[in-house]
N, C-alpha and C positions, 0 to 999 in steps of 0.2 A: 593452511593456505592463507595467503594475504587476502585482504579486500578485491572484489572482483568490480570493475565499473562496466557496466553496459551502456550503451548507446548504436541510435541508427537503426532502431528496429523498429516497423510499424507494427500498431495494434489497432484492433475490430472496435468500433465504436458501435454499438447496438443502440439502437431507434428507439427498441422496446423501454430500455433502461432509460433512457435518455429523457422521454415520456414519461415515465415515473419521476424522475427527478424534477419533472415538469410539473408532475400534481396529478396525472393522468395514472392511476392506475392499470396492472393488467387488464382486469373486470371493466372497466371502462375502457378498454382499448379493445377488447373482445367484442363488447356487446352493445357498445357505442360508440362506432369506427366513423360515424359522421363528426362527432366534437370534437375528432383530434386528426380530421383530414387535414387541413389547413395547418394543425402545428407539423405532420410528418411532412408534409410538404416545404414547410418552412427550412427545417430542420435537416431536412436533403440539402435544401441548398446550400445553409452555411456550414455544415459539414465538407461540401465542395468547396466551397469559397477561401476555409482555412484551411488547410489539406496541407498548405506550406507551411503553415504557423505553430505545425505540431513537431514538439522534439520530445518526448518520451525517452527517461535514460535512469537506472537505478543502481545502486551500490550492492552487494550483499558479501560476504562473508559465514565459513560454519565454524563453530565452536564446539571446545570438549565440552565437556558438563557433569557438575554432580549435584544431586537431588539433596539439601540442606535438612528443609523441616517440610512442615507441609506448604507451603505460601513460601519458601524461599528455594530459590534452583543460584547453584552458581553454574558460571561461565566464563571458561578461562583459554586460555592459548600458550601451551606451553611451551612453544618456542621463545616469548618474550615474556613471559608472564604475566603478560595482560591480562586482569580478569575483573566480572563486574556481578553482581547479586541484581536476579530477578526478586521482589517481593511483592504483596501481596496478593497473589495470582494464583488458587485452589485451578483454576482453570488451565493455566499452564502443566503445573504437577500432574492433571489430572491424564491432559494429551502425553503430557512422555509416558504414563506409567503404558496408556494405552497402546501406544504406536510404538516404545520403543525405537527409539534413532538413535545411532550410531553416535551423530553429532548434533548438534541445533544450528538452523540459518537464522540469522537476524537480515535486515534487509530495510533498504529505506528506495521508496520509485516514486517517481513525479512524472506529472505529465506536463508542469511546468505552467507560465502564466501568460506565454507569450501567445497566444489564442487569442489575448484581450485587447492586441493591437487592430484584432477582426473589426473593432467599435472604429476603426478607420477608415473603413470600406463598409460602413453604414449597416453593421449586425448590430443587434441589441445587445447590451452584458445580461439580459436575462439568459437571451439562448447560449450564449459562447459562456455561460456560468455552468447551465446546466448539462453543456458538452463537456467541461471540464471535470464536474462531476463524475459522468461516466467516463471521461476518459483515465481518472484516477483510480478508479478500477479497474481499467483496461488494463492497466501497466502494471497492477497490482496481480492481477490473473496472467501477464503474460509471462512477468518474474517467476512467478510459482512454478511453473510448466517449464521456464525453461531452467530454473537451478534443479528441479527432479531431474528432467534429461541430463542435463552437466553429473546428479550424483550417483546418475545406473539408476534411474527409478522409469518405471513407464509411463504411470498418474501425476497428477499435478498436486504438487503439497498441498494439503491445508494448511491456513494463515490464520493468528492470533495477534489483533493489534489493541495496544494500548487503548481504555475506554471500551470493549468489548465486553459485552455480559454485563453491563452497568444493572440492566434494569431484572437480573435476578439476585444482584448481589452475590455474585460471583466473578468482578470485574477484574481485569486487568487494568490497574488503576493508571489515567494517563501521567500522570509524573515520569512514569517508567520510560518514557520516552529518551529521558536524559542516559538512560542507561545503553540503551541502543544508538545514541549517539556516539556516546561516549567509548563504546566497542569498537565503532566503526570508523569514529574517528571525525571529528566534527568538520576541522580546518579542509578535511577530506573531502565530505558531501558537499560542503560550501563551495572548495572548489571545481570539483568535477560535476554536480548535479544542480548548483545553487540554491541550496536547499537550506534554512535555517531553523532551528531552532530559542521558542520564544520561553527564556528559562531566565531572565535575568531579573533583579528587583522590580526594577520597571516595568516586564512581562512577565512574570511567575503564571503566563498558561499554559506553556509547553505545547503549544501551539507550534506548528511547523507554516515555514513559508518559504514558495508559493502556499496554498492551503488544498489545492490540489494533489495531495504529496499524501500517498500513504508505508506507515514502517510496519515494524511488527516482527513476529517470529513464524517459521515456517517448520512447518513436520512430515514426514514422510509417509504415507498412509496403508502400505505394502513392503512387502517383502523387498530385498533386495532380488534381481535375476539370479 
């Protein structure tokens, strides 16, 4: 299958999360629903306020695969012979061996930057930071649920991105990024989702931008029907 683009789909922005992004844990959103009245209040409203400022839209694509060494998977498309080596990632190898899939989804979703035009109609960039936040998980959850549905799945894939599992040292190291560009086609996500990657001598952080923007790889976690 080619590259699939989505667009035009709303996604759930949660409060709770949003809160967190803010500084406000659960435990204090439980147990200290006075300190964080005034930010969910706030946070209503420019969630209302930008409502039009939201375009969430993401690429994905699935690939064949064959398992290398332990820390290397390739990934190929053999109709063209496109193909690109995942490495150091025990963490990857470890999801296929377990879930077993058929194929692998690579994927790159943004919920984009244009939220921060909200600083024009007098929102802070703290809170339209910390929407953006959640809402780059929104897009990143809503991808998952809906490439399962597209592949006959009922559950929502789990997702493995770049920078993942750093702090066990069993990372998926972010460089890998270039690699999932580079599958899906870079001149592609630039211009269907506006999406960059920051890979060149001058930026060698492989940082994506907007920075709202999460990629990765996605797994199947059930049986097929």
């Amino acid at each position: 299958m080619e590259a699939r683009i989505i667009k035009g789909f709303s996604v759930k922005l949660r409060t709770e999360n949003i809160l967190k992004h803010a500084g406000f844990s659960l435990w204090v959103q439980e147990h200290k629903p006075q300190r964080v009245k005034r930010q969910r209040k706030i946070i209503k409203e420019v969630k209302k306020g930008i409502k039009r400022l939201i375009y969430p839209r993401a690429i994905y694509q699935a690939f064949d695969y064959e398992i290398l060494s332990r820390k290397r998977v390739l990934l190929f498309e053999p109709e063209t012979g496109r193909q690109g080596v995942l490495t150091s990632s025990y963490l990857v190898k470890r999801n296929i061996l377990k879930f077993k899939p058929e194929k692998l989804v690579l994927f790159v979703a943004t919920f984009g930057d244009e939220i921060m035009e909200g600083e024009e109609k007098g929102y802070s960039a703290f809170h339209l930071d910390v929407i953006g936040s959640e809402g780059a998980e929104a897009v990143a959850r809503y991808i998952c649920k809906f490439m399962a549905r597209e592949c006959g799945f009922k559950k929502s894939f789990r997702r493995l991105s770049p920078g993942y599992g750093e702090a066990t040292g069993f990372d998926w190291k972010i460089p890998q990024q270039k690699v999932i560009f580079d599958l899906l086609g870079r001149e592609k996500i630039k211009e269907e989702l506006g999406v960059e990657l920051l890979n060149s001598s001058e930026h060698p952080s492989c940082l994506m931008v907007p920075q709202k923007t999460v990629s990765g790889i996605a797994f199947p976690t059930e049986p097929r029907f």
